[in-house]
C-alpha beads as a LAMMPS data file, in Angstrom:
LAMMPS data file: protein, C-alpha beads

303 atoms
302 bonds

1 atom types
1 bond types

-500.0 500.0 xlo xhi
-500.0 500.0 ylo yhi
-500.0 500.0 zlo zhi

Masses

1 110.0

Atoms # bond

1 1 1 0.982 -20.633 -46.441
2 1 1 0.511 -17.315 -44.822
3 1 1 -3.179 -18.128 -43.950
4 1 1 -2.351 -21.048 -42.920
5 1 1 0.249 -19.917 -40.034
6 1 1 -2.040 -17.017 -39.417
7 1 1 -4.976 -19.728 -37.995
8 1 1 -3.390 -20.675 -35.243
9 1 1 -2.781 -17.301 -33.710
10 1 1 -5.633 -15.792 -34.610
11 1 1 -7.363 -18.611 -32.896
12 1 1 -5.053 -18.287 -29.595
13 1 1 -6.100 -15.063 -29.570
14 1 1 -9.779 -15.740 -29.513
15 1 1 -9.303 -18.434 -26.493
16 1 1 -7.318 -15.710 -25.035
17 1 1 -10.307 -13.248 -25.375
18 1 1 -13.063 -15.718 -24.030
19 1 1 -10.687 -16.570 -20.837
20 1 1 -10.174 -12.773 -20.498
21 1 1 -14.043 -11.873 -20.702
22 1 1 -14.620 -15.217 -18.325
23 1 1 -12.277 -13.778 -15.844
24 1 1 -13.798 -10.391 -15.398
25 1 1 -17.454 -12.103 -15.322
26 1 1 -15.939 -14.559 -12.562
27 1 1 -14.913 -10.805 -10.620
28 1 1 -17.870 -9.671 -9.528
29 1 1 -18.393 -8.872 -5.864
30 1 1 -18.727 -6.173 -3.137
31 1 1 -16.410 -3.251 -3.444
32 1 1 -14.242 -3.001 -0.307
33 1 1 -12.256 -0.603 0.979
34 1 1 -12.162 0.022 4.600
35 1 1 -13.899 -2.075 7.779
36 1 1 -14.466 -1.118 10.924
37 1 1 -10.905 -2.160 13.035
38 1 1 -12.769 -2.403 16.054
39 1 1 -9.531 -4.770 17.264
40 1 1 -7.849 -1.436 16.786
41 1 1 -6.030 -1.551 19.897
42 1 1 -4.479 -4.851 19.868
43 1 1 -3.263 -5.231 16.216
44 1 1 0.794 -6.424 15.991
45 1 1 2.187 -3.869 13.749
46 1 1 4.849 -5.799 13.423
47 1 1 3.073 -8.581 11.437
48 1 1 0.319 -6.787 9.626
49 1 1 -2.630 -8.239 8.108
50 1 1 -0.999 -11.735 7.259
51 1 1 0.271 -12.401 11.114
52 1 1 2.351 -15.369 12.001
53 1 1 0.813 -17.488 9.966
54 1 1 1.659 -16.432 6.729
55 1 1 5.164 -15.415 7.360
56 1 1 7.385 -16.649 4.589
57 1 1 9.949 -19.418 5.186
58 1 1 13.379 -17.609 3.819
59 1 1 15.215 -21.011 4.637
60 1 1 15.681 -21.438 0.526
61 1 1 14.074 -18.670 -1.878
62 1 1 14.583 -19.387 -5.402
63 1 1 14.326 -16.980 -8.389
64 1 1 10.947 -17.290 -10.712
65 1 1 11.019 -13.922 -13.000
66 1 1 12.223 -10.430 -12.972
67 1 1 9.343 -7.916 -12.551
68 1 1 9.243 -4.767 -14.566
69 1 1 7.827 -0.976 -13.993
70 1 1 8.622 1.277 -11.030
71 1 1 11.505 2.605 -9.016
72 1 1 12.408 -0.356 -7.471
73 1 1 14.079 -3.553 -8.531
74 1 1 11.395 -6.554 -7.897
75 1 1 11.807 -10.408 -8.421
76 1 1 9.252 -12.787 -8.118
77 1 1 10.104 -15.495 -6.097
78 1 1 9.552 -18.541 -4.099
79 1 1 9.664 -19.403 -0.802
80 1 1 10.487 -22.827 0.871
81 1 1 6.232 -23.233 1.669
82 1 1 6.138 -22.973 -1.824
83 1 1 4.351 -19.640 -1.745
84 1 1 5.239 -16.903 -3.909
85 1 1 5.884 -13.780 -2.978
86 1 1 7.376 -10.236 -5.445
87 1 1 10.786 -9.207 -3.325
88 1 1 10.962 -5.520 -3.381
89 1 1 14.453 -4.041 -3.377
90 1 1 15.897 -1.062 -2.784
91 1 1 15.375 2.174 -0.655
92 1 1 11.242 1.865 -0.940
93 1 1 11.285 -1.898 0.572
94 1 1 11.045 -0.505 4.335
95 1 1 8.650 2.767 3.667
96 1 1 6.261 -0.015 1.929
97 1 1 6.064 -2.006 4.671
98 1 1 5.801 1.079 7.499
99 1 1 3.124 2.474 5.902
100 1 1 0.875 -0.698 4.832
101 1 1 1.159 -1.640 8.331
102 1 1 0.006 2.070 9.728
103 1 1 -3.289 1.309 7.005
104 1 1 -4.093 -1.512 7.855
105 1 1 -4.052 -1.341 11.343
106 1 1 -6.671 1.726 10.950
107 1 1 -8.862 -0.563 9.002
108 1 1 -7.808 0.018 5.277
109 1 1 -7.721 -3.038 3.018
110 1 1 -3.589 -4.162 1.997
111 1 1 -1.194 -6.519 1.068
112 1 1 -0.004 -8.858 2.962
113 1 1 4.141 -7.902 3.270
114 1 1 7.122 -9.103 5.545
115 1 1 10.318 -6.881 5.229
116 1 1 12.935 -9.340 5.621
117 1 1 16.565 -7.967 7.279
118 1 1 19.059 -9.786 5.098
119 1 1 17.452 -12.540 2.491
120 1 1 18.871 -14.674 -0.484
121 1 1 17.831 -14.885 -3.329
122 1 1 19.054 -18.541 -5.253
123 1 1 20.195 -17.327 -8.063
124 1 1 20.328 -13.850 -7.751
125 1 1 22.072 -13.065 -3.977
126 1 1 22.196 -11.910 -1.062
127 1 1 20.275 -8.326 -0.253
128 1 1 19.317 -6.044 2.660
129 1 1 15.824 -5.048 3.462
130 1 1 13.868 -6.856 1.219
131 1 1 9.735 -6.204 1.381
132 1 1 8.248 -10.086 0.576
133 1 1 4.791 -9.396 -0.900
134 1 1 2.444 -12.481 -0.974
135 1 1 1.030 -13.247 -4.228
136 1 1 -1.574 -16.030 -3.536
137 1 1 -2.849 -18.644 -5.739
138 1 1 -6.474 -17.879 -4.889
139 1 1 -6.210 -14.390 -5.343
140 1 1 -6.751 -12.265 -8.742
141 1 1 -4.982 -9.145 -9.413
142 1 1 -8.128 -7.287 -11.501
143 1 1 -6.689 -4.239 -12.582
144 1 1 -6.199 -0.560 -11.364
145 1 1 -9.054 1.481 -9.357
146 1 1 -8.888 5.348 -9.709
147 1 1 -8.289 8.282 -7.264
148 1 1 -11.269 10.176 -9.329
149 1 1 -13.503 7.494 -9.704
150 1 1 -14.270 5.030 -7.379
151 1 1 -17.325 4.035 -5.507
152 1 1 -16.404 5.271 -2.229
153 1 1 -16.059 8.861 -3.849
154 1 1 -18.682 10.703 -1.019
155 1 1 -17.560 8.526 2.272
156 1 1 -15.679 9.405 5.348
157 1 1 -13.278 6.280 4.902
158 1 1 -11.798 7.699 0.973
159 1 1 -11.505 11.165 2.268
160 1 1 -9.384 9.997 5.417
161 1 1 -7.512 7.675 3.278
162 1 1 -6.479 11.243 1.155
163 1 1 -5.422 12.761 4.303
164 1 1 -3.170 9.627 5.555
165 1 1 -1.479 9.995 2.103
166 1 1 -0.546 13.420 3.366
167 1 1 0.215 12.424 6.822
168 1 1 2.539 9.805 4.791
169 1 1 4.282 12.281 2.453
170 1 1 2.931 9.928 -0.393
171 1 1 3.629 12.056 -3.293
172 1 1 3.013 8.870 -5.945
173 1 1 -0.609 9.437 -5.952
174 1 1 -1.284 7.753 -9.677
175 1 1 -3.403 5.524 -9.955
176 1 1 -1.239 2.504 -11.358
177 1 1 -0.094 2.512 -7.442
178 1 1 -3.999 1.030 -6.544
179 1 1 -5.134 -2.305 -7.162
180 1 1 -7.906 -4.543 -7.060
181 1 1 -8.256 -8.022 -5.721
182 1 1 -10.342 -10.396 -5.663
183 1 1 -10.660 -14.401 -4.986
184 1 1 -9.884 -16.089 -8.496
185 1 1 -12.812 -18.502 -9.467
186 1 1 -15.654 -17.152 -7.154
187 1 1 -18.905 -17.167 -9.857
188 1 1 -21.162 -15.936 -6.778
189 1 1 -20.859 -12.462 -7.349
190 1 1 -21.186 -12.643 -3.422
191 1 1 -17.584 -12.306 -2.494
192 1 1 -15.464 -9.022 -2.089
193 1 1 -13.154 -6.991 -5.035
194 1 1 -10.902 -5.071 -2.210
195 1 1 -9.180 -1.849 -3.296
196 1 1 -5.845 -1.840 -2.032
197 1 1 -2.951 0.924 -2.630
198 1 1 -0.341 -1.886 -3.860
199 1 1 2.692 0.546 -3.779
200 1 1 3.306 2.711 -0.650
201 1 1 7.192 3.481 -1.373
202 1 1 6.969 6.577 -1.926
203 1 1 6.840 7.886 1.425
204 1 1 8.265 9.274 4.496
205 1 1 10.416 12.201 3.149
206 1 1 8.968 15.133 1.484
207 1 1 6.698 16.038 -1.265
208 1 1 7.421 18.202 -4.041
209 1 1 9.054 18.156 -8.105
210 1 1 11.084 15.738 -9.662
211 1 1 14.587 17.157 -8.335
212 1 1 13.209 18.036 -4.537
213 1 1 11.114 15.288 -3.685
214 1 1 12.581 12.186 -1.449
215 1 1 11.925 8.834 -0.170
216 1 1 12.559 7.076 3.169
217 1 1 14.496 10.020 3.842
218 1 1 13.876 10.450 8.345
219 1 1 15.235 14.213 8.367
220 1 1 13.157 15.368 5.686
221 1 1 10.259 13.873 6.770
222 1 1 10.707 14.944 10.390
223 1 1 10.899 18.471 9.254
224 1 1 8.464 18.590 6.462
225 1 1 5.289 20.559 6.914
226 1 1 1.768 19.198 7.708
227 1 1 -1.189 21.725 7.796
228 1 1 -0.587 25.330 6.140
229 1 1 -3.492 26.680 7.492
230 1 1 -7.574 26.341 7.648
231 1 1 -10.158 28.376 5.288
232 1 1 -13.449 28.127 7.549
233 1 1 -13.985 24.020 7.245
234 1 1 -11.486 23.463 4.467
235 1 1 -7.743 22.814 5.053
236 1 1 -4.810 23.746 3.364
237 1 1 -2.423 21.195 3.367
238 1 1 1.169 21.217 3.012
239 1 1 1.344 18.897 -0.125
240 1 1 2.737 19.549 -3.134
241 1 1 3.496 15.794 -4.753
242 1 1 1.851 14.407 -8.083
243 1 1 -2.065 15.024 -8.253
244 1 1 -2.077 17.694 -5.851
245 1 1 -6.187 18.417 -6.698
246 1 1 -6.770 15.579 -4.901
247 1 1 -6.720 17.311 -2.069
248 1 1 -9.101 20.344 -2.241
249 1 1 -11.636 20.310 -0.102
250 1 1 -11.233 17.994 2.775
251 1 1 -12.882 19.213 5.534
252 1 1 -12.015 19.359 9.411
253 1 1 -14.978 16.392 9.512
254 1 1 -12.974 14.708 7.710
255 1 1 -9.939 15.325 9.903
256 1 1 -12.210 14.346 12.473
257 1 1 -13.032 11.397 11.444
258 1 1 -9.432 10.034 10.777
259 1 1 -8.446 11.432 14.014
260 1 1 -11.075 9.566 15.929
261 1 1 -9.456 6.455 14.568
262 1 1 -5.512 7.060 14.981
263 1 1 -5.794 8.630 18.394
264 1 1 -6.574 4.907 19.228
265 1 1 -3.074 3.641 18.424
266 1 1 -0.721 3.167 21.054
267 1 1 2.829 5.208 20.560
268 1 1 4.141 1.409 20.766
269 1 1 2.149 0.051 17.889
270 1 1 3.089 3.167 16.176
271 1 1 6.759 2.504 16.610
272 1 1 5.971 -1.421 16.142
273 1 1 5.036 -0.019 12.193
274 1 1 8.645 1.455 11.606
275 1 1 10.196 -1.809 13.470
276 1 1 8.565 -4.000 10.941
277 1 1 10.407 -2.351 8.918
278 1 1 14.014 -2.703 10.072
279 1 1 14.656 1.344 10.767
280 1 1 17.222 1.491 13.588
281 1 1 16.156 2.770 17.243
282 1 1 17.091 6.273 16.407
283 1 1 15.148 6.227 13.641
284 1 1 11.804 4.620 14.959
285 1 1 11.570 7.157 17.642
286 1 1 11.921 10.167 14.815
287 1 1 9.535 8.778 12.574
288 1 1 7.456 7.423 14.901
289 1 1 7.732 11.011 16.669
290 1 1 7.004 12.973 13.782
291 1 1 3.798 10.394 12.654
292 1 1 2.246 11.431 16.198
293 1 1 2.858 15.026 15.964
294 1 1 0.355 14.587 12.761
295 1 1 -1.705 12.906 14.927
296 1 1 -2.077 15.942 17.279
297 1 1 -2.205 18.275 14.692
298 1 1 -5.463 16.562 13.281
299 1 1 -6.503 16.160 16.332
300 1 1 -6.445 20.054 16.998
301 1 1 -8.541 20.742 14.271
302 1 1 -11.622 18.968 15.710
303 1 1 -11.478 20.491 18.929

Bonds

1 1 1 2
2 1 2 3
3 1 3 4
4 1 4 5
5 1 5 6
6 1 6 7
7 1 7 8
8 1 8 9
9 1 9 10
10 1 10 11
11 1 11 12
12 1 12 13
13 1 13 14
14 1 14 15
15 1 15 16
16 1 16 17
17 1 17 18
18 1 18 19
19 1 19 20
20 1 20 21
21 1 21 22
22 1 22 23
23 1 23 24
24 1 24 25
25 1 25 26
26 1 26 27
27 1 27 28
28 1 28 29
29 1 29 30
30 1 30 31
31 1 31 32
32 1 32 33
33 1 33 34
34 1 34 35
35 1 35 36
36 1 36 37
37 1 37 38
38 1 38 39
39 1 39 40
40 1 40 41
41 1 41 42
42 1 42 43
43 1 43 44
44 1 44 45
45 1 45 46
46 1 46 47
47 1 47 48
48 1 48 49
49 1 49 50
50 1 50 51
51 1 51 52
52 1 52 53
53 1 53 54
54 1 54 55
55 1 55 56
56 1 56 57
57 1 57 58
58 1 58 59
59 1 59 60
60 1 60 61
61 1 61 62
62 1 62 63
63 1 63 64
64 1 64 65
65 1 65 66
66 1 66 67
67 1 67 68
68 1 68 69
69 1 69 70
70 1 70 71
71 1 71 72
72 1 72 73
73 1 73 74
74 1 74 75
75 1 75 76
76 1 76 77
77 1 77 78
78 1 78 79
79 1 79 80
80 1 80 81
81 1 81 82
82 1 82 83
83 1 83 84
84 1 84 85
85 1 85 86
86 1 86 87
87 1 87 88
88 1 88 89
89 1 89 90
90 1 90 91
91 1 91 92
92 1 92 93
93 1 93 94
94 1 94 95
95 1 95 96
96 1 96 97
97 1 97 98
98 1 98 99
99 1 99 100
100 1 100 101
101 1 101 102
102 1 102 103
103 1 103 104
104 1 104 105
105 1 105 106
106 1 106 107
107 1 107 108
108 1 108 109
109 1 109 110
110 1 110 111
111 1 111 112
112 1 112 113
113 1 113 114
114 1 114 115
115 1 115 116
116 1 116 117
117 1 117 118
118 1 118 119
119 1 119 120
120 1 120 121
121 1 121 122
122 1 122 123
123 1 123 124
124 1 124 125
125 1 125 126
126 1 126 127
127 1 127 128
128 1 128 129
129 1 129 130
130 1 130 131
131 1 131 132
132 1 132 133
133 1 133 134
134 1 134 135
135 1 135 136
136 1 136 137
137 1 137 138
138 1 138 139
139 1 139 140
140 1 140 141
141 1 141 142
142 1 142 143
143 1 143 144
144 1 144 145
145 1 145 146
146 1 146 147
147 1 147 148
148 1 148 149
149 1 149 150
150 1 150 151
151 1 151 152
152 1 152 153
153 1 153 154
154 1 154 155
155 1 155 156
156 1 156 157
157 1 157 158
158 1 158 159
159 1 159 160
160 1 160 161
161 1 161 162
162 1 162 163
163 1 163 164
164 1 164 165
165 1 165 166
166 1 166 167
167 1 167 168
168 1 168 169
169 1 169 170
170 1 170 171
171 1 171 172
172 1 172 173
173 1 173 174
174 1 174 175
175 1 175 176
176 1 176 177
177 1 177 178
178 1 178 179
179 1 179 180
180 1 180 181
181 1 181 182
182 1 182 183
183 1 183 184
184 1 184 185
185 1 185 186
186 1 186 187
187 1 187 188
188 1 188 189
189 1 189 190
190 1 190 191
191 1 191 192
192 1 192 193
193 1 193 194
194 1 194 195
195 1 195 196
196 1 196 197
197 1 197 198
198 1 198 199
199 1 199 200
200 1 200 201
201 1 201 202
202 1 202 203
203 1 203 204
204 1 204 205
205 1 205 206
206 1 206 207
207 1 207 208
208 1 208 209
209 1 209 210
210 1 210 211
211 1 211 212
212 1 212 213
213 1 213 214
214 1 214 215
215 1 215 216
216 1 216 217
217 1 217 218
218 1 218 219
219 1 219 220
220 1 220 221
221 1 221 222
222 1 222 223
223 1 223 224
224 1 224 225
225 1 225 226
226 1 226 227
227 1 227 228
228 1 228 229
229 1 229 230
230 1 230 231
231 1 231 232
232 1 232 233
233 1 233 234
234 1 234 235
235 1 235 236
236 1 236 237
237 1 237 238
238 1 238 239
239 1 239 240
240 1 240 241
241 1 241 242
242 1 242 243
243 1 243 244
244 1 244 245
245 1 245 246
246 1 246 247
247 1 247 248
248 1 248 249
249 1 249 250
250 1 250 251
251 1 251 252
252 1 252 253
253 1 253 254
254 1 254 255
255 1 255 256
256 1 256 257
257 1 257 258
258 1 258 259
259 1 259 260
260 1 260 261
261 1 261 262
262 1 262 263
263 1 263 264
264 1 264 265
265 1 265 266
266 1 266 267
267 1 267 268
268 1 268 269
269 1 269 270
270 1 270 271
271 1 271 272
272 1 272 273
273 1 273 274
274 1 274 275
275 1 275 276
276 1 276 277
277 1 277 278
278 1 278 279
279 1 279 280
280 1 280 281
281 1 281 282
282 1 282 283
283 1 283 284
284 1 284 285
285 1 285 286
286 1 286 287
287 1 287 288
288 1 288 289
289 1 289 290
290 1 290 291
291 1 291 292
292 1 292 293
293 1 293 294
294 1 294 295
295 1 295 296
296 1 296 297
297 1 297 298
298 1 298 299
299 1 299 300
300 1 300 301
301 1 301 302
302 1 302 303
């Protein structure tokens, strides 16, 4: 009798194996992280990478699962298109959104995310800055890529990436944050497997332990420092979040080379990033302030 119940799982978990190792055959592609914005200038920051077209219709959002892990509270959900997006909730919802939109605008691969001012949730209720994160049909979640191991170790793009996470105050750098996604089903190992940073909530306050870090906090992040100083190329920077290593040994060309791309972005589309994100007027122009001042300070370096 025991063998006999012991068949049928053991053979689920076969099929499960075969559709698992078919699945990461299927995900084969082009590694990308980073392409040339060279619409740089006229990107709405207040959309992001999925525009008008794939905002979500809030009209009636209904309740699929609870999502587990992390800081915040997260429900997957449904939207009246019938799209699905994961509802972030909670004080990371509008530093999520802020900061994908700041990435992608300078070219980096992200999600596509909304922060919606006031949504329901049937089911569930009513909440206040919500970050809708799409989750399409077509799309495969592969698994995690690493901060230490990656292919775009050596290139100008991953070391400017590091140095945005600084200009962030992203002290969450594990790699559980970073995903990879691809387009479920393609078998012509012709497509793309982007490398996104999934989770950006842990930003704009200030970097440090357990007890004296922070989170969407404006006042810290306004205050917090940028640059300690520079030893011949290499810079010192003021970070002192989770995987602090990291950051050895970025190099004013690197600096340069970041700087060359934000000193495009207009102080409105920097602003635009924190309006996407519902931050009052007050606190746009402080964030948005202290984001430019970063700016400069990079830009400094490369004189």
């Amino acid at each position: 009798m025991v063998l006999m119940l012991a068949l049928p799982f053991a053979a689920n978990a076969q099929d499960k194996e075969k559709k698992d190792k078919k699945d990461k055959k299927e995900l084969t592609g082009k590694p990308v992280m980073w392409k040339d914005p060279t619409d740089l200038e006229s990107r709405n920051l207040i959309l992001g990478a999925g525009g008008e077209e794939m905002k979500p219709d809030i009209s009636t959002v209904t309740f699929i699962e609870e999502k587990s892990g992390g800081y915040s509270k997260k429900y997957r959900v449904k939207d009246a298109k019938g799209n699905e997006w994961v509802a972030k909730i909670g004080k990371e919802a509008q530093t999520d959104t802020a900061a994908n939109r700041l990435l992608w605008a300078l070219g980096y691969e992200t999600e596509i995310a909304y922060l919606i001012p006031h949504l329901k949730i049937e089911g569930k209720g009513e909440f206040d800055n919500v970050r809708l994160e799409a989750r399409p049909a077509d799309v495969k979640r592969r698994g995690n890529w690493m901060w230490e191991n990656n292919p775009f170790q050596a290139t100008p793009q991953f070391r400017g990436l590091k140095i945005l996470m600084v200009m962030l105050n992203n002290w969450d750098m594990k790699d559980d944050n970073n995903e990879i996604l691809a387009m479920r089903g393609d078998t012509t190992g012709e497509g793309e497997l982007r490398y996104i940073i999934s989770d950006l909530g842990a930003t704009f306050g200030k970097t440090g332990g357990f007890i004296s870090r922070s989170r969407n906090d404006v006042p810290d992040y306004v205050k917090a420092e940028f640059i300690k100083k520079v030893n011949g190329d290499v810079i010192d920077f003021s970070y002192s979040g989770k995987n602090q290593k990291l950051f050895d040994g970025l190099t004013v060309a690197d600096a340069r080379w970041l700087s060359n791309l934000l000193k495009r972005l207009s102080d409105d589309q920097i602003k635009d990033a924190f309006r996407s994100a519902n931050y009052s007027a007050e606190e746009v122009d402080l964030l948005a302030g202290a984001f430019r001042e970063r700016i400069n300070a990079l830009a400094k370096l490369g004189v």
